[in-house]
NUPALUM-364058 format. One record per residue (C-alpha): residue number from 1; chain; residue in three letters; x, y, z. Coordinates in Angstrom, 2 decimals, decimal comma. Example, Ala and Ser with C-alpha at 12.3 -4.5 7.8 and 13.67 -1.06 7.14 Angstrom:
(1 A ALA (12,30 -4,50 7,80))
(2 A SER (13,67 -1,06 7,14))
This chain:
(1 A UNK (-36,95 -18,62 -9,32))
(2 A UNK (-34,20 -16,00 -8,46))
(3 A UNK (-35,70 -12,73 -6,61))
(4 A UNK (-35,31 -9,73 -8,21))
(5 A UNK (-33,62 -7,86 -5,28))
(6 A UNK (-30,74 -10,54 -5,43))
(7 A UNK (-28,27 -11,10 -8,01))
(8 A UNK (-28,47 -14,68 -9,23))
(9 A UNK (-25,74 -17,42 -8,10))
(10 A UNK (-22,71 -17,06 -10,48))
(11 A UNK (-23,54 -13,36 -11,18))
(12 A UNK (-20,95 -10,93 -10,72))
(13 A UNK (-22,14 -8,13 -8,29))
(14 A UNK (-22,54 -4,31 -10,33))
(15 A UNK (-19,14 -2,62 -9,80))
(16 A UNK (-19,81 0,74 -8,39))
(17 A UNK (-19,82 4,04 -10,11))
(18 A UNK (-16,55 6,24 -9,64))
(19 A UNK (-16,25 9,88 -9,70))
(20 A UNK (-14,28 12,47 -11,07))
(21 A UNK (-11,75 13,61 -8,29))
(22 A UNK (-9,28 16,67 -8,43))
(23 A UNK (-6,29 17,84 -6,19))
(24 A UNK (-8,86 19,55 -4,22))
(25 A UNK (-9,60 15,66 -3,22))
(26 A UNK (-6,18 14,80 -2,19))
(27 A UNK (-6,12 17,68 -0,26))
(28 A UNK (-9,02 17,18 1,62))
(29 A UNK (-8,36 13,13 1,93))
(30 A UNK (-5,03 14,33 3,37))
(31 A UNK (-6,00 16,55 5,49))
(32 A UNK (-9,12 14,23 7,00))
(33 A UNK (-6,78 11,37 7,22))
(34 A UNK (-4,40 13,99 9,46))
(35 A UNK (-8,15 14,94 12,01))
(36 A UNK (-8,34 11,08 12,08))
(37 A UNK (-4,44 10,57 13,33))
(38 A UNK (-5,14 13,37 15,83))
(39 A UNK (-7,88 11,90 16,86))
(40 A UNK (-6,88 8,70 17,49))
(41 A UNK (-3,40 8,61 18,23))
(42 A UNK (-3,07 5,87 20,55))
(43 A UNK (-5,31 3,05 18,62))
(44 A UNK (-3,27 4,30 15,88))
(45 A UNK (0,28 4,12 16,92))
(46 A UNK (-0,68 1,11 18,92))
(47 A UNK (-2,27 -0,66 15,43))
(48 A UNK (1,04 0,64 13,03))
(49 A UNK (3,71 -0,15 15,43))
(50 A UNK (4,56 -3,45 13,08))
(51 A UNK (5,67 -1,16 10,78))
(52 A UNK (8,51 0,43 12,03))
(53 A UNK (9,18 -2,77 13,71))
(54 A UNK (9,32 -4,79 10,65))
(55 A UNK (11,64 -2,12 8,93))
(56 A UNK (14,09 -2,73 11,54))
(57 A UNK (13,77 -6,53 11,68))
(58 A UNK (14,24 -6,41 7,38))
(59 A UNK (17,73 -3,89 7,91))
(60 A UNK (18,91 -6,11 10,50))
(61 A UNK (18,15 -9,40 8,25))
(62 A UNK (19,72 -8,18 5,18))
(63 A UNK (23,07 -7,22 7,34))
(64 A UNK (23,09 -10,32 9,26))
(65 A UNK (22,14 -12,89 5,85))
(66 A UNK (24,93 -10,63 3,86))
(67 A UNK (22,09 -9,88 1,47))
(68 A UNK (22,91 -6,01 1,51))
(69 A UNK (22,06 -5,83 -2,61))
(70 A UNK (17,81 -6,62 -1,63))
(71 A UNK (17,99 -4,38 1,35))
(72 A UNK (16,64 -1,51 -0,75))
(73 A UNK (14,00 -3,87 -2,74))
(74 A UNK (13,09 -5,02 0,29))
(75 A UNK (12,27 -1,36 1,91))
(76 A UNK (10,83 0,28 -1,15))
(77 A UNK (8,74 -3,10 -2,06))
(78 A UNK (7,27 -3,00 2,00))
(79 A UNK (4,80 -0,37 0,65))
(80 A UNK (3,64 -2,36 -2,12))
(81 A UNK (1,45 -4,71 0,39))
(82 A UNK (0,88 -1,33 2,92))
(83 A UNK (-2,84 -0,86 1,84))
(84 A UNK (-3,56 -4,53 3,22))
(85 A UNK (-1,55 -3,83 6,52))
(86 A UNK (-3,29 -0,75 6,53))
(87 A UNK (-6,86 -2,49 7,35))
(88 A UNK (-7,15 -1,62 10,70))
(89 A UNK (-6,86 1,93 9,85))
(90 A UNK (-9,38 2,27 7,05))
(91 A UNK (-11,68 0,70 9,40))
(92 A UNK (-10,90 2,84 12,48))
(93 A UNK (-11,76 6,00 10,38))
(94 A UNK (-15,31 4,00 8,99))
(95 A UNK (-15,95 3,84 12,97))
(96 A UNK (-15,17 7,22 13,78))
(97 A UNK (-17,36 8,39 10,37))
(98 A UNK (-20,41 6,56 11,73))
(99 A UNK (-19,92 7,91 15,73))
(100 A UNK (-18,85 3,96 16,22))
(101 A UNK (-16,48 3,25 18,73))
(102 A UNK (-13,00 3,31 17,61))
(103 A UNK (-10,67 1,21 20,12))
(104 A UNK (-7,25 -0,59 18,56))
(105 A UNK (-9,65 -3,58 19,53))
(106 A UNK (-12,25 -3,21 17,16))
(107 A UNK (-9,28 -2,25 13,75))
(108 A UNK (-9,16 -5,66 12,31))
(109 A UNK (-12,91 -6,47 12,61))
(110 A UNK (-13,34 -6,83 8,92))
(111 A UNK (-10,99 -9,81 9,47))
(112 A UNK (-13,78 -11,27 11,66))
(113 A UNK (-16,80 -10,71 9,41))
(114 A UNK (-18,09 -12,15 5,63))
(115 A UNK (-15,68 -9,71 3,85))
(116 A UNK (-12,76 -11,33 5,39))
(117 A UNK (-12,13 -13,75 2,45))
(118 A UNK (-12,54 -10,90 0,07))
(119 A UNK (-10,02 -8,51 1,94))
(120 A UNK (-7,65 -11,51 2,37))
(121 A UNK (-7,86 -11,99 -1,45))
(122 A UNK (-6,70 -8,82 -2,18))
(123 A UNK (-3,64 -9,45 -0,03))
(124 A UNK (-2,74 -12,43 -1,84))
(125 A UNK (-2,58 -10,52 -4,61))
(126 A UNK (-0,39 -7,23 -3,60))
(127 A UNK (1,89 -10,09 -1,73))
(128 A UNK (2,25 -11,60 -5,02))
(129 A UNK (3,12 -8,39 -6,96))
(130 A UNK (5,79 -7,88 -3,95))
(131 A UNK (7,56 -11,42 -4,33))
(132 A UNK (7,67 -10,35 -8,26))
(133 A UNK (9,01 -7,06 -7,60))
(134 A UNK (11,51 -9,01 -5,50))
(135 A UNK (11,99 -11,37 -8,15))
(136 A UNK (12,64 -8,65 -10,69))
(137 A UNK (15,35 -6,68 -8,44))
(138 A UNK (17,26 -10,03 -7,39))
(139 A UNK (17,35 -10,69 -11,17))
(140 A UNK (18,35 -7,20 -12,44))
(141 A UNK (21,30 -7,28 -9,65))
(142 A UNK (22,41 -10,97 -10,50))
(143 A UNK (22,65 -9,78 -14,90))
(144 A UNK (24,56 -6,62 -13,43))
(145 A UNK (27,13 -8,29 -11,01))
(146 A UNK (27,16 -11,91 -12,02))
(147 A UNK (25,25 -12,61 -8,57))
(148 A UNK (28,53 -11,50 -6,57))
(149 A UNK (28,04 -9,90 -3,43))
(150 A UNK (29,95 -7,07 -2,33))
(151 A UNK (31,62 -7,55 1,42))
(152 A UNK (29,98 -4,80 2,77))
(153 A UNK (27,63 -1,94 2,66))
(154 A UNK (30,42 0,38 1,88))
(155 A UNK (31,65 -0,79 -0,74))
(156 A UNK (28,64 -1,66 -2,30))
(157 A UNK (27,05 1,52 -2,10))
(158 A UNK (30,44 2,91 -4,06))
(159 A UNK (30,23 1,13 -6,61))
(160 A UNK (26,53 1,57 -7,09))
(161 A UNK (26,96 5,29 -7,06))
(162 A UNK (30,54 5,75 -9,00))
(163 A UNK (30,62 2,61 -11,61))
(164 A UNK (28,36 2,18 -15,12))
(165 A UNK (26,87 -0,77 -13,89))
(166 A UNK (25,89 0,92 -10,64))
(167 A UNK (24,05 3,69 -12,21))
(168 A UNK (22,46 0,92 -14,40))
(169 A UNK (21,20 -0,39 -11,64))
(170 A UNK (19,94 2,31 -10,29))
(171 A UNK (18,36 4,02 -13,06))
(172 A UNK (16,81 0,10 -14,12))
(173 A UNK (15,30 -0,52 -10,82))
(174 A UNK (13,83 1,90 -9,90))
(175 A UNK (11,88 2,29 -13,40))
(176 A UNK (10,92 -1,55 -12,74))
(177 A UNK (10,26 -0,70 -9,00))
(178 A UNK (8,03 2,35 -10,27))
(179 A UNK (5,72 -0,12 -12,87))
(180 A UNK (5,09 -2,15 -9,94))
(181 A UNK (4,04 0,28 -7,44))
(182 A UNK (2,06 1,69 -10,76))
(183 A UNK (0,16 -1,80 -10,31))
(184 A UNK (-0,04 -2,22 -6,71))
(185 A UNK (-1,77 1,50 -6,35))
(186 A UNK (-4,26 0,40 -9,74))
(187 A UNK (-4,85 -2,68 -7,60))
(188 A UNK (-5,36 -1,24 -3,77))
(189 A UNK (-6,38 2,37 -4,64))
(190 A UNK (-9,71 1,69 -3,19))
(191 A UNK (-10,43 -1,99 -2,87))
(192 A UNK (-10,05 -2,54 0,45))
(193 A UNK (-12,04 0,25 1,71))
(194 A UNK (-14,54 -0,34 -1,02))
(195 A UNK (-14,69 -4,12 0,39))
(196 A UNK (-15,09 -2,92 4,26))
(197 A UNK (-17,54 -0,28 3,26))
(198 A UNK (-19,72 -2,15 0,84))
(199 A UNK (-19,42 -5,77 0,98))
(200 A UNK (-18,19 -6,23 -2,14))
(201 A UNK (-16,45 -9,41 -3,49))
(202 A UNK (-12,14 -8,93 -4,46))
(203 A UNK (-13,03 -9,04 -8,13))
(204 A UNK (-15,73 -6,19 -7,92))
(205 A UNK (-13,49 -4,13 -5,64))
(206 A UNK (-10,10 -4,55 -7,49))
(207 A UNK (-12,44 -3,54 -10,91))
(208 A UNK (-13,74 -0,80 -9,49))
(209 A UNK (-9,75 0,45 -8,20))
(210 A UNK (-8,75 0,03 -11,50))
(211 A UNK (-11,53 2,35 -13,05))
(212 A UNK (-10,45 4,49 -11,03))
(213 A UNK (-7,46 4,81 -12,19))
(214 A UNK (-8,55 4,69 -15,63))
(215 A UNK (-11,18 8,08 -15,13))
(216 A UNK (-8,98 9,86 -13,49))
(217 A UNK (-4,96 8,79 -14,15))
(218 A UNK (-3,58 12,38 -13,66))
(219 A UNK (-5,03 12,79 -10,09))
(220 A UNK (-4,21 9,32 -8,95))
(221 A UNK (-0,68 9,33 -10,10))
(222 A UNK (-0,10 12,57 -8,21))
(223 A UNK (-1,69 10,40 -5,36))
(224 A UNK (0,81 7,87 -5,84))
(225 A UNK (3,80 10,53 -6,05))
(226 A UNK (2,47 11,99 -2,46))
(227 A UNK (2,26 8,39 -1,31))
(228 A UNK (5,69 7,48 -2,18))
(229 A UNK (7,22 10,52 -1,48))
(230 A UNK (5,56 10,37 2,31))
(231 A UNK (7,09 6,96 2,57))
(232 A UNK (10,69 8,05 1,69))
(233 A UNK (10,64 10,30 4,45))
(234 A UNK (9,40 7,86 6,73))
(235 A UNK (12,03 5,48 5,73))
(236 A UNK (14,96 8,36 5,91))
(237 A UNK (13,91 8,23 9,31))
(238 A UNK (15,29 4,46 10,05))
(239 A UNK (11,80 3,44 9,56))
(240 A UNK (10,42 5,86 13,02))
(241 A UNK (8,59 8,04 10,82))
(242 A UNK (6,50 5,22 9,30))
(243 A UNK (4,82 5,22 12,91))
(244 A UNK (3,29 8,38 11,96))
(245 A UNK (3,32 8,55 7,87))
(246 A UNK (1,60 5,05 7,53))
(247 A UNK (-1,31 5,95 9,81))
(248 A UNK (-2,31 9,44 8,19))
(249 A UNK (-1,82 8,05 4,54))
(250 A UNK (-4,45 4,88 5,81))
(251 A UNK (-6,48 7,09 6,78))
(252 A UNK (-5,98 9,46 3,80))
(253 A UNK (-6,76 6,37 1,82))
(254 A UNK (-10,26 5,90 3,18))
(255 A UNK (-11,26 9,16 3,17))
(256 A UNK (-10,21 9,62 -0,50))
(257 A UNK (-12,24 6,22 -1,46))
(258 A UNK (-15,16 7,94 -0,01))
(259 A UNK (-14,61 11,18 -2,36))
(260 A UNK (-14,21 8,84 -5,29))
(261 A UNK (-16,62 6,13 -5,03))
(262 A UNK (-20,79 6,42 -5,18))
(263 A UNK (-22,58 4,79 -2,49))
């Protein structure tokens, strides 16, 4: 006989209710997320040093493997799996919420515990919406320019920003590049946090993201604008300011799941 107090084997787990957030809720995740950077500065920097890193390693790979056409796919498409890498920082804040210790050494323990295969599920799935988007740009460029590279930067970037087919390009891509990162935020608004916070399974998590989209789609878009908009300056930056945009928008992200999420 199943006990009451435990849903039965096969039973989906009850997806959690979401509020009704405003500006006033960005704000304040933002500005949280900021105390949290403050505070921990060093566990922070220490835990989002890949990302600059890894923006530098992608430039140099695209110059070196004459692949100059993805290098922008590539960059822009990096955020698209940034609320998995940002784990360690959702968690850091959930330590310093509860008066937990909060050392770089204790980030990635939800990779350690029973929500592990949940949180890894959810990566799988932003990694797959990145190898589309990838998939999608690569494709666009190839119906554009025959799959012909141009020999260098140079002259690629003038004739993406002088010819027809370079402002098609343009214009195409980056209305593709904005329904996936549409997806990826539906997806990862609040699923990982959700799944560190409450133990719940990837489905439950990524149901209760997208519900929160769905109450409250004029508020989470603007989320997504300051998101994306943070990230282009951290990218203007060769990458640098990532070290310090990632970390405040993780922690922006947890503080804004616990705003929009019941208990």
């Amino acid at each position: 006989m199943t006990s009451l107090s435990t849903p039965a084997r096969g039973y989906a787990a009850a997806r959690p209710a979401v509020r009704q957030i405003g500006f006033q809720d960005l704000k304040a995740a933002l500005s949280r997320g900021f105390d949290d950077f403050l505070a921990m500065p060093t566990h922070v920097l220490f835990v989002v040093l890949i990302y600059p890193v890894a923006g530098v390693i992608i430039a140099a790979a695209t110059f070196e493997q004459d692949l100059i056409p993805i290098l922008f796919p590539l960059a822009s498409g990096f955020a698209l799996i940034g609320p998995f890498a940002a784990l360690g920082l959702y968690e850091l804040s959930r330590r310093r919420e509860w008066g937990l210790p909060a050392s770089w050494t204790d980030a990635y323990t939800p990779l350690r515990g029973h929500s592990a295969r949940a949180v890894l599920a959810v990566g799988v799935v932003l990694a797959l919406i990145f190898l589309a988007w990838l998939c999608a740009a690569m494709g666009l460029y190839w119906a554009l320019y025959g799959g012909i590279a141009d020999p260098s930067l140079l002259a690629f970037l003038d004739d993406v920003l002088t010819t027809p087919r370079g402002w098609m390009l343009i214009l195409t891509g980056n209305l593709v590049g904005a329904a996936f990162s549409l997806l990826a935020l539906a997806v990862s608004a609040v699923s990982i946090p959700l799944i560190i916070d409450q133990d719940t399974d990837a489905g439950t998590a990524i149901e209760t993201s997208l519900a929160l989209m769905r109450e409250n789609p004029v508020t989470m878009l603007a989320w997504g604008a300051i998101v994306a908009g943070l990230l282009v300056i951290g990218m203007l930056s060769l990458f640098v300011g990532l070290a310090v945009v990632m970390p405040v928008l993780g922690h922006a992200t947890w503080h804004l799941y616990r705003r929009s999420v019941a208990p």
